[in-house]
N, CA, C and O atoms as a GROMACS GRO file, in nm:
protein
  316
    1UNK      N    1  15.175  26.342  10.289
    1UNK     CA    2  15.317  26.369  10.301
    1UNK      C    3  15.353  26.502  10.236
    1UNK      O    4  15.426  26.584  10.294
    2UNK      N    5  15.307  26.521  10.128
    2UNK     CA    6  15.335  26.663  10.063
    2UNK      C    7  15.261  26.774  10.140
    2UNK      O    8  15.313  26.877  10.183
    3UNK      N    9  15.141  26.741  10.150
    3UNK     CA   10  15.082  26.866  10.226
    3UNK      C   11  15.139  26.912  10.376
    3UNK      O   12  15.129  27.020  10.435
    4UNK      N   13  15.208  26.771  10.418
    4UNK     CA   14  15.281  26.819  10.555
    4UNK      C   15  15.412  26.886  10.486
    4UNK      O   16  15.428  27.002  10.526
    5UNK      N   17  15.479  26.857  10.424
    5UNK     CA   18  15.585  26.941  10.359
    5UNK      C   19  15.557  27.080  10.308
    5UNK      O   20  15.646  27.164  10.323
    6UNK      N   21  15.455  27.112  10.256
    6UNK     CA   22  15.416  27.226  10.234
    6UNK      C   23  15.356  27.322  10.312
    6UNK      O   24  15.333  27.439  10.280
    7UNK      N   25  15.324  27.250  10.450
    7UNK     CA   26  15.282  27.310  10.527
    7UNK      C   27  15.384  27.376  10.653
    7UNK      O   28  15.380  27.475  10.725
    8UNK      N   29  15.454  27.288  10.639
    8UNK     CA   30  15.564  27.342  10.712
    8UNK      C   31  15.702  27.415  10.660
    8UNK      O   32  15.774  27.468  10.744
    9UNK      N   33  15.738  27.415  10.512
    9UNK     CA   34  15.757  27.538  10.417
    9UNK      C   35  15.692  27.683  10.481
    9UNK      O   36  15.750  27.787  10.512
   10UNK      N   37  15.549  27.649  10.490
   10UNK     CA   38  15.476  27.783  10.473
   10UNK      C   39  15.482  27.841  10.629
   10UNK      O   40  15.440  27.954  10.654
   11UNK      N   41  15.533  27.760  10.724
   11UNK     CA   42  15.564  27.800  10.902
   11UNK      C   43  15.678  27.862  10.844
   11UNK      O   44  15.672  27.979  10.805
   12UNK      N   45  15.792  27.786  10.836
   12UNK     CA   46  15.920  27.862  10.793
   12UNK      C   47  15.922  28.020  10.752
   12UNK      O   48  15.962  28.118  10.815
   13UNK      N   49  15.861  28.009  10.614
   13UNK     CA   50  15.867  28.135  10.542
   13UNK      C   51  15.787  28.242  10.617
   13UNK      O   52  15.802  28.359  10.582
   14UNK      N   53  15.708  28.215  10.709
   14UNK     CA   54  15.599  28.269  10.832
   14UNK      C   55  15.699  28.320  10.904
   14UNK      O   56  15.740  28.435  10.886
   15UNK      N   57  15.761  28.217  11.017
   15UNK     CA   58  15.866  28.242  11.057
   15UNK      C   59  15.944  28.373  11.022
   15UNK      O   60  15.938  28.483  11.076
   16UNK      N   61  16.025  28.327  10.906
   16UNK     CA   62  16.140  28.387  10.893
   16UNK      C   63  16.076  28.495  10.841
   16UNK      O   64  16.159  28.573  10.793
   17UNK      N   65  15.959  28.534  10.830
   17UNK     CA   66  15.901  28.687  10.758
   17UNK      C   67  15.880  28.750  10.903
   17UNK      O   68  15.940  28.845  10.952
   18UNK      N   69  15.785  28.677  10.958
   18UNK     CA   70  15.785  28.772  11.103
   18UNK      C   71  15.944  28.808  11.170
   18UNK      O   72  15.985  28.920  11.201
   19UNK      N   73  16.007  28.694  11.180
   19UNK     CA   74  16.179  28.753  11.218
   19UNK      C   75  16.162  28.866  11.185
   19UNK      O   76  16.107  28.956  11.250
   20UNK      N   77  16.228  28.871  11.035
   20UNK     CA   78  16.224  28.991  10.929
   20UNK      C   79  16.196  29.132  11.033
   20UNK      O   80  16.269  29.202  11.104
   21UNK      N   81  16.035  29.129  10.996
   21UNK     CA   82  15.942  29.224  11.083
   21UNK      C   83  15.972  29.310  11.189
   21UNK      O   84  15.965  29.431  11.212
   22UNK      N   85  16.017  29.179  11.260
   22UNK     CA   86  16.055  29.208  11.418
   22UNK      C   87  16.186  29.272  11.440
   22UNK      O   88  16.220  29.338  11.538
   23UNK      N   89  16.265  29.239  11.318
   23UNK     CA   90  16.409  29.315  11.330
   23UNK      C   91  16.403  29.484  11.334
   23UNK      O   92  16.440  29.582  11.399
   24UNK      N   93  16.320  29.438  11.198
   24UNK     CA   94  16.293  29.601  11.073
   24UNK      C   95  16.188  29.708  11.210
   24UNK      O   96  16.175  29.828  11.186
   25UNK      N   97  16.127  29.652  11.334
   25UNK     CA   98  16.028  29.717  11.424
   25UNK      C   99  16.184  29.733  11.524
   25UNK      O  100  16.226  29.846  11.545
   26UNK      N  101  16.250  29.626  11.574
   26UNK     CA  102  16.357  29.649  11.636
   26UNK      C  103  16.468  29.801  11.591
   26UNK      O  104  16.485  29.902  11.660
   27UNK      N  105  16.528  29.769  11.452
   27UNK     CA  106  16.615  29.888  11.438
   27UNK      C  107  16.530  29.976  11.434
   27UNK      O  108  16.551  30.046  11.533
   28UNK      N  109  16.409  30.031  11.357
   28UNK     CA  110  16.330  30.120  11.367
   28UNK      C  111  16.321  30.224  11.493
   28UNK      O  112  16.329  30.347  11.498
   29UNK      N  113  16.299  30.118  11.598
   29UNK     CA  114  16.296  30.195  11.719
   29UNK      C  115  16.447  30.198  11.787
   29UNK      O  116  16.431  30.245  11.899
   30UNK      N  117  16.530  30.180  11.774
   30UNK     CA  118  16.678  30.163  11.794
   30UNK      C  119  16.738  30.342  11.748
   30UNK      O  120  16.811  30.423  11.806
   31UNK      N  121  16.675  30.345  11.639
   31UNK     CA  122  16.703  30.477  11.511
   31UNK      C  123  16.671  30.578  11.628
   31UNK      O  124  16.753  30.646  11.690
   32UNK      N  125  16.464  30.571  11.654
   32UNK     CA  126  16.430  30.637  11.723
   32UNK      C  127  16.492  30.686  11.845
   32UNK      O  128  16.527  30.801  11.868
   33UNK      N  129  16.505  30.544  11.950
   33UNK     CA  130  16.587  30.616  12.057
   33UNK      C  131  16.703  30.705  12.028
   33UNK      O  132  16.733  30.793  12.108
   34UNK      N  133  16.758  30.690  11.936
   34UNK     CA  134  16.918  30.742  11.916
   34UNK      C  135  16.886  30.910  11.910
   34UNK      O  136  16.920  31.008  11.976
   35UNK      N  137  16.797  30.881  11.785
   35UNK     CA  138  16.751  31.038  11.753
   35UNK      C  139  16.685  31.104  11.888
   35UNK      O  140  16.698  31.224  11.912
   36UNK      N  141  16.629  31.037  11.953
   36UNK     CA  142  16.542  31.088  12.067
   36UNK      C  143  16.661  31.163  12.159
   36UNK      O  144  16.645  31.282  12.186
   37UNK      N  145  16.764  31.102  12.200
   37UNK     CA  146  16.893  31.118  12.277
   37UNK      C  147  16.947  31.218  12.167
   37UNK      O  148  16.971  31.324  12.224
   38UNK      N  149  16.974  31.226  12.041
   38UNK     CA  150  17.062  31.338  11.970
   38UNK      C  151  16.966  31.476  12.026
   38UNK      O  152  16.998  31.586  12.071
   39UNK      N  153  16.850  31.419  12.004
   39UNK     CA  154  16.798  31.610  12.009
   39UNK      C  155  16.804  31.644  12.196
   39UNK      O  156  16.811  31.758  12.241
   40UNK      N  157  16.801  31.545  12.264
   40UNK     CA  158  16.792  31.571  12.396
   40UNK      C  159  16.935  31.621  12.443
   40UNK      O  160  16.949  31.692  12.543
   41UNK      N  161  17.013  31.590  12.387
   41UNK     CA  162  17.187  31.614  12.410
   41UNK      C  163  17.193  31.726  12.339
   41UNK      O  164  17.269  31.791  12.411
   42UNK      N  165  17.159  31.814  12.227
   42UNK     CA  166  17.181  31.907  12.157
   42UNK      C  167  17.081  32.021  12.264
   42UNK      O  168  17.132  32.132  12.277
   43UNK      N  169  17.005  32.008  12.306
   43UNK     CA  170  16.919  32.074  12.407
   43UNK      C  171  17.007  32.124  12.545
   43UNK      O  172  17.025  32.229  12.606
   44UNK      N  173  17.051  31.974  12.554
   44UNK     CA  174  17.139  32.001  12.688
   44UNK      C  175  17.252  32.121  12.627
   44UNK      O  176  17.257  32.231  12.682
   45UNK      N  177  17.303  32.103  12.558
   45UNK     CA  178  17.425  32.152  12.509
   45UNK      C  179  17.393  32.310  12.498
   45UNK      O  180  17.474  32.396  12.532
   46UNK      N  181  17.253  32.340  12.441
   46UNK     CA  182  17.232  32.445  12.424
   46UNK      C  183  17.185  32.502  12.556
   46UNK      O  184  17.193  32.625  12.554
   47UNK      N  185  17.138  32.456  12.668
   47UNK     CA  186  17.079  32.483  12.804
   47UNK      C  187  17.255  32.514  12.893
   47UNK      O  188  17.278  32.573  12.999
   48UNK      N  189  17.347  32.449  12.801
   48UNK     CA  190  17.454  32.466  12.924
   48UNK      C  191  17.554  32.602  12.843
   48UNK      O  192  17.624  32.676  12.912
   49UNK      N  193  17.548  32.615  12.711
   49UNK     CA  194  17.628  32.717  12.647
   49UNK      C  195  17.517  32.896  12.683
   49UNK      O  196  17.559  33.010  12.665
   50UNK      N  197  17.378  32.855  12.734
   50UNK     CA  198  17.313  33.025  12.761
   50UNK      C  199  17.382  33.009  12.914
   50UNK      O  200  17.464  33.088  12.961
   51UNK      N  201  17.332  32.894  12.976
   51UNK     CA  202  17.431  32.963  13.158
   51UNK      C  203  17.541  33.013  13.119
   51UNK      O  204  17.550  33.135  13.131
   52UNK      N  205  17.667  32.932  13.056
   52UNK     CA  206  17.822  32.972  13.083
   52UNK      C  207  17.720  33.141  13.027
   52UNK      O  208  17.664  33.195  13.122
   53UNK      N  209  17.707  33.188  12.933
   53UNK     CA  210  17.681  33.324  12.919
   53UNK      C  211  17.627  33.360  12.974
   53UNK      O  212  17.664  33.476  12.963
   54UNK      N  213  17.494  33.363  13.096
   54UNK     CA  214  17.445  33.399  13.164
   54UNK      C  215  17.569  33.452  13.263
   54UNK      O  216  17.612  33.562  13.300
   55UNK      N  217  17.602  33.319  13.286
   55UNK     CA  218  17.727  33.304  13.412
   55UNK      C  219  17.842  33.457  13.354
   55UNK      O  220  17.842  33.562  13.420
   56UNK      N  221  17.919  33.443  13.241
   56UNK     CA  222  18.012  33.530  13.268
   56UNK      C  223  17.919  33.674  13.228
   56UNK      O  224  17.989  33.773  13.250
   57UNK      N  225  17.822  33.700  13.191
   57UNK     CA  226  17.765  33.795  13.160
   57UNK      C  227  17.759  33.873  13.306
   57UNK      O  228  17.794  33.991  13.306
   58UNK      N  229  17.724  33.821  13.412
   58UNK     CA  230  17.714  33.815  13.564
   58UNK      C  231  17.836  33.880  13.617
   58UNK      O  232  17.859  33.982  13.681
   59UNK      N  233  17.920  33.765  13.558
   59UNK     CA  234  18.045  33.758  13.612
   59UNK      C  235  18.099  33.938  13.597
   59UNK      O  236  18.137  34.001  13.696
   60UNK      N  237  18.093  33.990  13.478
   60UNK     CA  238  18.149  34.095  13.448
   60UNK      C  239  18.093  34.240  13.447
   60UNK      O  240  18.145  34.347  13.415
   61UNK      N  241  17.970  34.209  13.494
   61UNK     CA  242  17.854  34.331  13.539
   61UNK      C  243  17.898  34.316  13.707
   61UNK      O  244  17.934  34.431  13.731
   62UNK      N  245  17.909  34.263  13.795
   62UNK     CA  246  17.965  34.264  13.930
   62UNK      C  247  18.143  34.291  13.902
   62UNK      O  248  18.183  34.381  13.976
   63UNK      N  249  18.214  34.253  13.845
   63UNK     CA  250  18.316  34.291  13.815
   63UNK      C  251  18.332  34.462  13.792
   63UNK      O  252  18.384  34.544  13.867
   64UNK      N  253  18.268  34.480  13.662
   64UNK     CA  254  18.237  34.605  13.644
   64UNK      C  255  18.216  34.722  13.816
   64UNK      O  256  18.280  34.796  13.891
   65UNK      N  257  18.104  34.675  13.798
   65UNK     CA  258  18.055  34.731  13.940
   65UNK      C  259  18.173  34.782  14.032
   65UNK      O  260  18.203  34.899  14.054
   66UNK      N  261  18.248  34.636  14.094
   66UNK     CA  262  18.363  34.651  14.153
   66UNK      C  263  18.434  34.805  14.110
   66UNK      O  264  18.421  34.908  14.176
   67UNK      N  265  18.503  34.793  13.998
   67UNK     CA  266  18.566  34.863  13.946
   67UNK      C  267  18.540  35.049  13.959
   67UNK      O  268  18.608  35.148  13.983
   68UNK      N  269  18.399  35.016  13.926
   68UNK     CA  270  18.378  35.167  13.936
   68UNK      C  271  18.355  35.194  14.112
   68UNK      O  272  18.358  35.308  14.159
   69UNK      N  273  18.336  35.100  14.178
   69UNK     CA  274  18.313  35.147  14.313
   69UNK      C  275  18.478  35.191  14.351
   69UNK      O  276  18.512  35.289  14.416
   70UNK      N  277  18.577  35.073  14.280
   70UNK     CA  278  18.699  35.136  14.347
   70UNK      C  279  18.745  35.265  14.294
   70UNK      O  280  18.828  35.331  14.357
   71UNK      N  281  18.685  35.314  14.159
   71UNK     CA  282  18.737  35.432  14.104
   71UNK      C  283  18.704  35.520  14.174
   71UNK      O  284  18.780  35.606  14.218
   72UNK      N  285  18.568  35.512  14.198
   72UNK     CA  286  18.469  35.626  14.293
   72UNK      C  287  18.528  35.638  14.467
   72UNK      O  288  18.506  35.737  14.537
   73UNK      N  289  18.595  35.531  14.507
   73UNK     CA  290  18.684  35.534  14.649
   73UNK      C  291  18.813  35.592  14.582
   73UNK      O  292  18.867  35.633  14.685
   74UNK      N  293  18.885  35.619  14.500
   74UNK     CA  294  19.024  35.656  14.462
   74UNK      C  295  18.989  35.834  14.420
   74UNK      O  296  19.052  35.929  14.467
   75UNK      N  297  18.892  35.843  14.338
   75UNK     CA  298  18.828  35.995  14.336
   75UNK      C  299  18.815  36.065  14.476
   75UNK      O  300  18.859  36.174  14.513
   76UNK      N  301  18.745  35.975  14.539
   76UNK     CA  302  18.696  36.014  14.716
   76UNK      C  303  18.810  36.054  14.753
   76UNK      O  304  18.816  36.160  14.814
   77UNK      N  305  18.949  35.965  14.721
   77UNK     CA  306  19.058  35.963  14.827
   77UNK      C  307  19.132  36.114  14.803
   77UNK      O  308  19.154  36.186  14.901
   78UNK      N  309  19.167  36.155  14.678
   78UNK     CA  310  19.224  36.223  14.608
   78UNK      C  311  19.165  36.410  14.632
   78UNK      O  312  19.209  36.525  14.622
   79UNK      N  313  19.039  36.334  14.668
   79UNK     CA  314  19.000  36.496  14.683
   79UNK      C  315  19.036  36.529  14.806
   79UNK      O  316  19.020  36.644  14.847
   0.00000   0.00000   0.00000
C-alpha cells in the first residue's frame, strides 16, 4: 500500500516536472519566434525606407533632367 502511494507521488512529481519542461521548451520557442519576426520586420522596414530613397532619389534626377531640358528649349526659344 505505501509503495503504491509512493509510487504514484513519484508519477505526479514526473508529471508535473515534465509539464514544467514542456512549458519552459514552449515559451522558449514562443520568445524565439517573436524575435525571429522582430528582426525580419526591422529588415523589411529597412528594405522599404532604401526604395522610398531610391524611389525619390529617381524621382528628382528625371525631374531635374526635365527642368534643364525645358531651360535649354526656353534658351533655344529666346535666341
Amino acid at each position: 500500500m505505501l509503495n503504491k502511494q509512493v509510487a504514484e507521488a513519484e508519477d505526479k512529481a514526473n508529471r508535473l516536472f515534465e509539464d514544467q519542461q514542456r512549458r519552459k521548451f514552449e515559451m522558449k520557442q514562443a520568445v524565439e519566434r517573436s524575435r525571429a519576426l522582430q528582426i525580419d520586420r526591422k529588415k523589411q522596414n529597412k528594405a522599404n525606407e532604401k526604395q522610398e530613397e531610391k524611389d525619390f532619389s529617381e524621382f528628382w534626377r528625371v525631374r531635374n533632367e526635365e527642368l534643364q531640358m525645358a531651360e535649354a528649349q526656353e534658351r533655344d526659344e529666346e535666341k
